[in-house]
C-alpha positions as CSV (number, residue, x, y, z in Angstrom):
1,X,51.5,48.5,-53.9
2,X,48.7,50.5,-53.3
3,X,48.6,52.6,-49.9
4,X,45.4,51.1,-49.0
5,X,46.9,47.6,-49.5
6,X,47.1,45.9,-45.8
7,X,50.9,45.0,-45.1
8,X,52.1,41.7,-45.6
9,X,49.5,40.8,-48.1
10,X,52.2,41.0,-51.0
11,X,50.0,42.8,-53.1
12,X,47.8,39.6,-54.0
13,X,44.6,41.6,-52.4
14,X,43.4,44.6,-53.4
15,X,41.0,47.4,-52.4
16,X,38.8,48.4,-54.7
17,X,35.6,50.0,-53.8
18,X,34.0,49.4,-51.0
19,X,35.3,46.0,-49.9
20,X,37.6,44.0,-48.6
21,X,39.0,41.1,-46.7
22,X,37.5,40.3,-43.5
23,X,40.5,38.8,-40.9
24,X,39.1,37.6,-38.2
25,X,39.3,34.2,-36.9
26,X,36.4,31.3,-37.9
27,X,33.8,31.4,-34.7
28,X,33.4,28.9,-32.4
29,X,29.5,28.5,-32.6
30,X,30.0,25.5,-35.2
31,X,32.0,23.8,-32.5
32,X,29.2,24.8,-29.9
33,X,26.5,24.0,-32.3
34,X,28.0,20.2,-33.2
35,X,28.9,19.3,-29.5
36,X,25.2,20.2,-28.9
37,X,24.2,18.1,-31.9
38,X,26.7,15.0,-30.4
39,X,24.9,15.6,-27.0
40,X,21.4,15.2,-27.9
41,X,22.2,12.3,-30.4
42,X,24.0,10.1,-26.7
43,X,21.0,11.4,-24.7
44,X,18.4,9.7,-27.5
45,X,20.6,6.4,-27.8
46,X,20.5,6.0,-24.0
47,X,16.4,6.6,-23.8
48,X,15.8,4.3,-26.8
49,X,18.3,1.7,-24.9
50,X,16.5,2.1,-21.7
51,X,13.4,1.5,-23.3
52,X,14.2,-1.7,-24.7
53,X,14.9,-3.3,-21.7
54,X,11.6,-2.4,-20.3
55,X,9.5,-3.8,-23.0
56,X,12.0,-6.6,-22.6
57,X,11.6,-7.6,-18.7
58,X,7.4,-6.6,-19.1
59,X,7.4,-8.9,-21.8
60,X,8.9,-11.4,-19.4
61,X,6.7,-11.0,-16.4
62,X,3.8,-10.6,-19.1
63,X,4.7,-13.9,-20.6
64,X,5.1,-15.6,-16.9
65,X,1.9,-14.3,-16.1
66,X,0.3,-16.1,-18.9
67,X,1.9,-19.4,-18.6
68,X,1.1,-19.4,-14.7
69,X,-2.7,-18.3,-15.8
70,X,-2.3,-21.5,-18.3
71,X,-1.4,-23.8,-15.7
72,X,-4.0,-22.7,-13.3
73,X,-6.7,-23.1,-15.9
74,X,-5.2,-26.4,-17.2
75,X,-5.0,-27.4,-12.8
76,X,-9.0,-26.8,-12.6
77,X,-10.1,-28.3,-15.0
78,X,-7.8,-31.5,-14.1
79,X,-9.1,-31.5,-10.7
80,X,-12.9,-31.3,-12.0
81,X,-12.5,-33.6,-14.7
82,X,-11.0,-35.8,-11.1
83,X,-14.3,-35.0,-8.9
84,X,-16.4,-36.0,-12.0
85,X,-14.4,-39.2,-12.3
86,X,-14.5,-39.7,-8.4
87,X,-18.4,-39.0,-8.3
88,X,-19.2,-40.8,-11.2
89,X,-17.5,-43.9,-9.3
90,X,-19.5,-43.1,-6.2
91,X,-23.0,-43.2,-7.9
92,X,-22.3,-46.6,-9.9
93,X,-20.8,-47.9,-6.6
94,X,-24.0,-47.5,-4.6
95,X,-27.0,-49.4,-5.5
96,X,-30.2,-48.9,-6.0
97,X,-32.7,-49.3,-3.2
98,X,-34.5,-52.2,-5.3
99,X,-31.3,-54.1,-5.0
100,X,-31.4,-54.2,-1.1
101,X,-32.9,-56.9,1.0
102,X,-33.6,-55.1,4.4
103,X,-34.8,-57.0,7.5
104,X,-37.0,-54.9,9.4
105,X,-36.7,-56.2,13.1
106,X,-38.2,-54.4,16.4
107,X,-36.6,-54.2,19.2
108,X,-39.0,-52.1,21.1
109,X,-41.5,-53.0,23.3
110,X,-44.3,-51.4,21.0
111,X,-46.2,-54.1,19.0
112,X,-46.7,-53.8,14.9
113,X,-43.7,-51.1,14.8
114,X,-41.6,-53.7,12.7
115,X,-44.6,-54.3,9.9
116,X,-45.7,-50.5,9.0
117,X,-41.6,-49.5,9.1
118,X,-41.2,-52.7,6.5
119,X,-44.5,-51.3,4.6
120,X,-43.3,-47.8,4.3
121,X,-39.4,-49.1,3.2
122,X,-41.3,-51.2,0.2
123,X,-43.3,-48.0,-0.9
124,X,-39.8,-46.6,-1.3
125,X,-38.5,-49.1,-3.6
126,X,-36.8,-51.3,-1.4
127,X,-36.6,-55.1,-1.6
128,X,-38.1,-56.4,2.2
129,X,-36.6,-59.8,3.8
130,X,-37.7,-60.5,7.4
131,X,-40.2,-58.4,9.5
132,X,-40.3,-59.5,13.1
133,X,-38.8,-58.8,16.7
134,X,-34.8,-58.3,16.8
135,X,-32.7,-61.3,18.5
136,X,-31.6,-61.0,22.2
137,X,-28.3,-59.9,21.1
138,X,-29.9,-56.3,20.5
139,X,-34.0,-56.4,22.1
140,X,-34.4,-54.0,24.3
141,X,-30.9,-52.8,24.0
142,X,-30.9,-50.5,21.6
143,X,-31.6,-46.7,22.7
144,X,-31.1,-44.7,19.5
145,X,-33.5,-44.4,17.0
146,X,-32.2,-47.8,15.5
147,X,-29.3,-49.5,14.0
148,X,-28.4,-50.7,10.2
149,X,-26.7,-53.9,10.3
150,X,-24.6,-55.9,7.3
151,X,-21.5,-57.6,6.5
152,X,-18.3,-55.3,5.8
153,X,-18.5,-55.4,2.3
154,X,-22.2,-53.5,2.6
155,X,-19.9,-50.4,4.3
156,X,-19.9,-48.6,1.3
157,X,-23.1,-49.8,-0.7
158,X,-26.1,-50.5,1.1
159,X,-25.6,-49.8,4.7
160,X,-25.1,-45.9,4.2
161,X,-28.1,-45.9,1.5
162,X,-30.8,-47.4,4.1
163,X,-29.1,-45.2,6.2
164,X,-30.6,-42.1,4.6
165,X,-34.1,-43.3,5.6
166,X,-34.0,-43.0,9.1
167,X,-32.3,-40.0,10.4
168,X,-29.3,-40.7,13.8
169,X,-29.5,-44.5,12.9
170,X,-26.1,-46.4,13.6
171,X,-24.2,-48.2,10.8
172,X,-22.7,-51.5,12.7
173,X,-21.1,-54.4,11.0
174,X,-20.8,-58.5,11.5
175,X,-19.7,-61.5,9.8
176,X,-22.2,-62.1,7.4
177,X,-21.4,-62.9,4.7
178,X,-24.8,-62.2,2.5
179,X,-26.1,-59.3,1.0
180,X,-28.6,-58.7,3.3
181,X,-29.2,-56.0,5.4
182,X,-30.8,-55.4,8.8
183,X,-32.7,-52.7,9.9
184,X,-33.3,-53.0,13.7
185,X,-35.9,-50.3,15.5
186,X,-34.7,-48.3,18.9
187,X,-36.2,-47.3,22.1
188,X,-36.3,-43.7,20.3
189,X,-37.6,-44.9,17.1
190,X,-40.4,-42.7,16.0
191,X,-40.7,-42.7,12.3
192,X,-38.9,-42.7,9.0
193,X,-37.5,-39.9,7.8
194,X,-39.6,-38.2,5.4
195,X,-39.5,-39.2,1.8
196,X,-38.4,-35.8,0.3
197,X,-35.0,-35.6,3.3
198,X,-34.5,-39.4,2.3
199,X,-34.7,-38.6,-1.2
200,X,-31.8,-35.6,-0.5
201,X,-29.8,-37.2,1.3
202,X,-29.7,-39.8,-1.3
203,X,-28.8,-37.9,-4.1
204,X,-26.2,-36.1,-1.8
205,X,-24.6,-39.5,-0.8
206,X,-24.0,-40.0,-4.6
207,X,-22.5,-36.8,-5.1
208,X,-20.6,-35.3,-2.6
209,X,-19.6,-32.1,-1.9
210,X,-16.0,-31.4,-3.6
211,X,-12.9,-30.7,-1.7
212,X,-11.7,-27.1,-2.0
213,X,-9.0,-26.4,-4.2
214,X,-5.7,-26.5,-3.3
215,X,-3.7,-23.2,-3.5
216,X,-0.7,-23.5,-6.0
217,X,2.9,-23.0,-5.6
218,X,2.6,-18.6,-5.7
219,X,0.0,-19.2,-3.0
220,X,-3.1,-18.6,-5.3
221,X,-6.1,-20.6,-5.4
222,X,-6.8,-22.4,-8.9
């Protein structure tokens, strides 16, 4: 055994030259190195988790958002195709002013007002009955601008169209039971309303306005 030999080695090493066996104990960096490694690799798994349930819940709240903008869009257009429907039903319900038999009847003092009122009605389309002085039961007794009279089926039809010709006129029914109407001149009678208010009011009586929409179950209007 050589002198240079390190004790205990049995002789299975040997010097020669310039090297020989390093004896030191392995590092611990490796150990450092792969905890790091381990570290970094839980860290990622919990970010990539985390952001999987995000796109999970805004996928969620996306897709309620788009189902409640459905319904809202699927609600207006229900209640318009409704207002159509309802208007639609107004405008065949009322009839035309050539399909009205008004009696004109004066129940003023003033002399002729009956005649040129009945005159002016027929210029507008409308089909003319009587023309003379009102009965007892209203001469003299009316003080508004006048009063349209018919049975109580004529609530909805005719009474509220020859309504639109004279402006603050009363609608009044009786027992009649024709289709005639009466349209009896007041103390504050002056004149007809003018053709183009008539002819507004007319078209706004067969289309009214529409209700406003109701808000929906979140509170938002449709």
């Amino acid at each position: 055994m050589s002198m240079l030999t390190p004790p205990g080695m049995g002789g299975k090493y040997r010097i020669t030259g310039d090297k020989y066996p390093r004896m030191r104990r392995p590092s611990g960096r490796r150990r450092i190195a792969l905890a790091a490694v381990a570290a970094l690799a839980v860290v990622g798994l919990l970010g990539w988790g985390s952001l999987q349930l995000i796109d999970v819940f805004s996928g969620k709240d996306e897709a309620s958002a788009a189902s409640g903008t459905k319904d809202c869009g699927t609600k207006q257009q229900s209640d318009t195709a409704r207002r159509q429907q309802q208007q639609n039903q107004n405008a065949k319900s009322l009839p035309r002013p050539s399909q009205i038999k008004v009696n004109v009847l004066n129940a003023t003092p003033r002399g002729g007002l009956a005649k040129e009122t009945a005159d002016e009605l027929k210029k507008r389309g409308f089909a003319i009955g009587k023309v003379g002085n009102a009965t007892k039961a209203y001469d003299k007794k009316v003080e508004g601008p006048g009063i349209v009279l018919g049975a109580k089926s004529a609530t909805d039809t005719a009474l509220p169209v020859l309504a639109t010709q004279l402006a603050g006129a009363q609608r009044q029914t009786d027992t009649r039971e024709g289709g005639e109407v009466d349209l009896i001149l007041g103390s504050r009678f002056k004149d007809l309303a003018k053709k183009e208010d008539a002819d507004k009011a007319l078209a706004a009586l067969a289309k009214p306005s529409s209700p406003p929409s109701k808000p929906s179950a979140d509170g938002k209007n449709c």
